[in-house]
N, C-alpha and C positions, 0 to 999 in steps of 0.2 A: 390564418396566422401569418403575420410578416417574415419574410427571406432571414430578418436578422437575429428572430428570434429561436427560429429552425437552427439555425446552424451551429451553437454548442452542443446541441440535443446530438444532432448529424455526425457532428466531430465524435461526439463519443460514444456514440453506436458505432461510427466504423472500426474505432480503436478499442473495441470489444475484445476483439479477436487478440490484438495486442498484447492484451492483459492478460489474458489466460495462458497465452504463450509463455509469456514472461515467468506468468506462474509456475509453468512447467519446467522452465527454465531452473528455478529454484527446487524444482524437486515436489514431494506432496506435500499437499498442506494439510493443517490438521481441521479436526472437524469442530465445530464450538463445543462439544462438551469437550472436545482434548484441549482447547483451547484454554476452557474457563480451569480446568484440572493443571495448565503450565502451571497457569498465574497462582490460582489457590497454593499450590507447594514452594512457590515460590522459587523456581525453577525458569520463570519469566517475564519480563515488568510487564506492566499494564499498558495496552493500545491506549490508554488517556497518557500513558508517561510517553509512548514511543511519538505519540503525537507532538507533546509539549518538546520533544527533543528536535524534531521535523522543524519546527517554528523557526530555530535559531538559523535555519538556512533555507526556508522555502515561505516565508512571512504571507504570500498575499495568493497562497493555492486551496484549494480547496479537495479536502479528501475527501473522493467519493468511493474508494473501495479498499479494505481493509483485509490481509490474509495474512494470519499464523504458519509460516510453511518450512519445511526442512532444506538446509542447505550446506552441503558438504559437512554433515555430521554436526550444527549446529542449526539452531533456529533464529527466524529472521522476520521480521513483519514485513510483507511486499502491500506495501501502499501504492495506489495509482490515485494521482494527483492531478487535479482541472487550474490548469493557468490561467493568469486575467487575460491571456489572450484568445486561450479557448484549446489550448496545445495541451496534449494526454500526456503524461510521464508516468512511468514507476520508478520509482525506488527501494531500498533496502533501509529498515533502522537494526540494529543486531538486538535480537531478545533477552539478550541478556544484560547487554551494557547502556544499550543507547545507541550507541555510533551509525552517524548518518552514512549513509553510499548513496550516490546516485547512479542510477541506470540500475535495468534487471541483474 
C-alpha cells in the first residue's frame, strides 16, 4: 500500500489515545442503551441533529467517532472529527441544545 495512503489510517491510530483522553476528560459516557433511552425521553437531541448542528461550523470533517458523555452535571456529545488534512479533533455539541464548542 502507498506511504500516502498509510497515513490518515496512521494519523488516527495515534490520536486514539487522544480521544479517549478527552473522553475522560468529559467525565463517563453513557452506554447505547443509556444512550438510545436520552433520546427516546426526550431528555437529548439526536447524534443526526448534533451532527447537522456540527455542519454550521466544521463543513468539510468527517465524523468518525461519536460519544454521549457527562459533563459537569450536563450531557454533551464528544465527537472526534477527521480534517481534509488529516488532523484529529474533538469537540463538544451540548445534548441538549445544540451548541457547538470546540476542543475536549
Amino acid at each position: 500500500m502507498p506511504v500516502p495512503r498509510l497515513l490518515p489510517a496512521l494519523l488516527l491510530l495515534g490520536n486514539t489515545g487522544l480521544s479517549a483522553m478527552a473522553a475522560e476528560a468529559h467525565g463517563s459516557c453513557l452506554t447505547r442503551d443509556e444512550q438510545r433511552a436520552a433520546v427516546d425521553d426526550h431528555r437529548t437531541i439526536s447524534l443526526g441533529q448534533a451532527i447537522k448542528s456540527l455542519r454550521q461550523y466544521r463543513k468539510h470533517s468527517e465524523v468518525v467517532r461519536a460519544r454521549l458523555c457527562r459533563q459537569n452535571e450536563k450531557l454533551v456529545y464528544v465527537l472526534t472529527l477527521l480534517g481534509r488534512s488529516g488532523k484529529v479533533v474533538d469537540v463538544t455539541i451540548d445534548a441538549v441544545n445544540g451548541e457547538y464548542h470546540a476542543g475536549p
